[in-house]
C-alpha positions as CSV (number, residue, x, y, z in Angstrom):
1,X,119.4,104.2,102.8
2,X,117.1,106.6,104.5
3,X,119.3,109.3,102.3
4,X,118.2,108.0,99.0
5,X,115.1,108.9,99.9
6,X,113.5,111.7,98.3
7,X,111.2,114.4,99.9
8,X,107.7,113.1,97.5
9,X,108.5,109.6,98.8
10,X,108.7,110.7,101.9
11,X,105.3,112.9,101.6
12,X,103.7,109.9,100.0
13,X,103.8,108.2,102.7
14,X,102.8,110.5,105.1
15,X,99.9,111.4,102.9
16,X,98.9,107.7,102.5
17,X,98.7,107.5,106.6
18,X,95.5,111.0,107.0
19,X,93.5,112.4,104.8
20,X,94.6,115.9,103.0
21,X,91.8,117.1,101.4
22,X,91.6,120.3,102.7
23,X,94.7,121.2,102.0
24,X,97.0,122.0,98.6
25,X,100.3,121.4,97.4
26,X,102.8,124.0,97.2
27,X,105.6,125.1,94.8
28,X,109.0,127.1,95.4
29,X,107.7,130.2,96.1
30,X,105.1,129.2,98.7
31,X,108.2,127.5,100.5
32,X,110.2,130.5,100.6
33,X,107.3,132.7,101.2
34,X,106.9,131.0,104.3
35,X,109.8,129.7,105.1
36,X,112.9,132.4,104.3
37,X,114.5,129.0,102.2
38,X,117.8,129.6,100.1
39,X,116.2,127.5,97.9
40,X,120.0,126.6,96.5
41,X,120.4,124.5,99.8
42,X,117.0,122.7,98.8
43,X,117.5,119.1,97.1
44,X,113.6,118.2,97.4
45,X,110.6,118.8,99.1
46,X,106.9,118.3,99.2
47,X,104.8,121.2,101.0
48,X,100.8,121.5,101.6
49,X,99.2,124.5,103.3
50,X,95.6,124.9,104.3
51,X,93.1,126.1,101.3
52,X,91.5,128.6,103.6
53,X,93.6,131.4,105.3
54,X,91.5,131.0,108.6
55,X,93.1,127.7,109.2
56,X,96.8,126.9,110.6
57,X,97.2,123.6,109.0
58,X,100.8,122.5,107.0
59,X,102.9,120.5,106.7
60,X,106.7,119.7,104.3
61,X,109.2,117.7,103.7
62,X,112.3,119.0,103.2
63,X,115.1,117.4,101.9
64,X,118.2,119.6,102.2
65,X,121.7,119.2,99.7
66,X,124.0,119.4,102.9
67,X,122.3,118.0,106.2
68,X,124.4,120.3,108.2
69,X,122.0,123.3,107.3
70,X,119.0,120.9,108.8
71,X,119.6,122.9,112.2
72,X,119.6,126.4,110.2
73,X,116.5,125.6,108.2
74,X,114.7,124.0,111.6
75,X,115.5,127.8,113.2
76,X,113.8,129.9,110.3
77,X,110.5,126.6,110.5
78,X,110.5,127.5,114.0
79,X,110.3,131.7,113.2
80,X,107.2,130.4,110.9
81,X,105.7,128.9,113.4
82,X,106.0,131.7,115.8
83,X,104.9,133.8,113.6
84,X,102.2,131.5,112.9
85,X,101.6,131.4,117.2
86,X,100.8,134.9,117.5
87,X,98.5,135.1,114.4
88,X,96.7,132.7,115.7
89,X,96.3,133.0,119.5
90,X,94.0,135.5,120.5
91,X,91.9,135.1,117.1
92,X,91.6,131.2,116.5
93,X,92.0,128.8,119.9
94,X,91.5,126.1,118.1
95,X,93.5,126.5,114.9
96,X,96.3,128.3,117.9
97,X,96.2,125.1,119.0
98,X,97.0,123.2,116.4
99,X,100.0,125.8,115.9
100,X,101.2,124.8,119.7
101,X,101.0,120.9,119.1
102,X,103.1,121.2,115.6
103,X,106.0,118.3,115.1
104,X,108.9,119.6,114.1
105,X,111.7,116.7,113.5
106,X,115.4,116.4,111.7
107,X,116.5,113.5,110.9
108,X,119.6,113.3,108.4
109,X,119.2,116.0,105.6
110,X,115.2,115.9,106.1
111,X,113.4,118.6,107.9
112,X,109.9,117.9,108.6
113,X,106.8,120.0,110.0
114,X,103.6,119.6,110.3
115,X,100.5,121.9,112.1
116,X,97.5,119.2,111.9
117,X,95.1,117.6,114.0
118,X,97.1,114.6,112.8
119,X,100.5,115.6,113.5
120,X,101.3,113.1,115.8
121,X,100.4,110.2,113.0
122,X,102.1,112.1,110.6
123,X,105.1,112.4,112.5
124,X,105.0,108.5,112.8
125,X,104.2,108.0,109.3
126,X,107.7,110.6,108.6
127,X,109.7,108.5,110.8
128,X,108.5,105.0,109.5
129,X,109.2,106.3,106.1
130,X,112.9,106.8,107.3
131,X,113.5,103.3,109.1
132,X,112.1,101.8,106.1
133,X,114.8,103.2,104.0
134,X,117.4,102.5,106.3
């Protein structure tokens, strides 16, 4: 079941579909620092952000205790990537657009999000990764 599933398989998976390279993994306090998390609510998660401020690109798996806080938790990714929107509009286009195209999905108690020139094959990989565990 797609439940039993934690957040680093799920990231695995999605890492093993683009290349990362430029980006790094984050910890705890990088989640909430970007997010506004209560991190009690968080069962698992695997978060990369951009090495270089300059650049928009992220993306995390979140896998929440009690999947009826998915919708919460999707409201404070979307404040991020508003926030995220008017740092990047009028300074970056390109990196702005990356910020516009993001996938934002919840499925069960996973919350995923990613701001990447490959966000549309990441979001595949994301959902494969959940039909497989089905």
């Amino acid at each position: 079941m797609a439940a039993q599933l934690t957040a680093s398989e799920v990231g695995e998976q999605i890492m093993q579909a683009v290349d990362l390279e430029a980006m790094r993994e984050g910890d705890q306090e990088k989640l909430q620092k970007l997010y506004k998390l209560d991190l009690d609510g968080v069962e698992d998660f695997i978060l990369y952000t951009s090495t270089s401020n300059v650049k928009a690109d992220e993306w995390a798996v979140i896998k929440l205790k009690d999947p009826q806080e998915a919708e919460a938790v999707k409201e404070k990714v979307e404040a991020r990537i508003n926030e995220q929107t008017a740092k990047f509009r009028d300074y970056r286009p390109d990196e702005y657009f990356l910020v516009e195209n993001h996938v934002l999905k919840v499925k069960g108690p996973f919350v995923f999000i990613v701001v990447s020139k490959e966000a549309d094959r990441m979001g595949e990989a994301f959902d494969d990764a959940l039909t497989q565990g089905e």
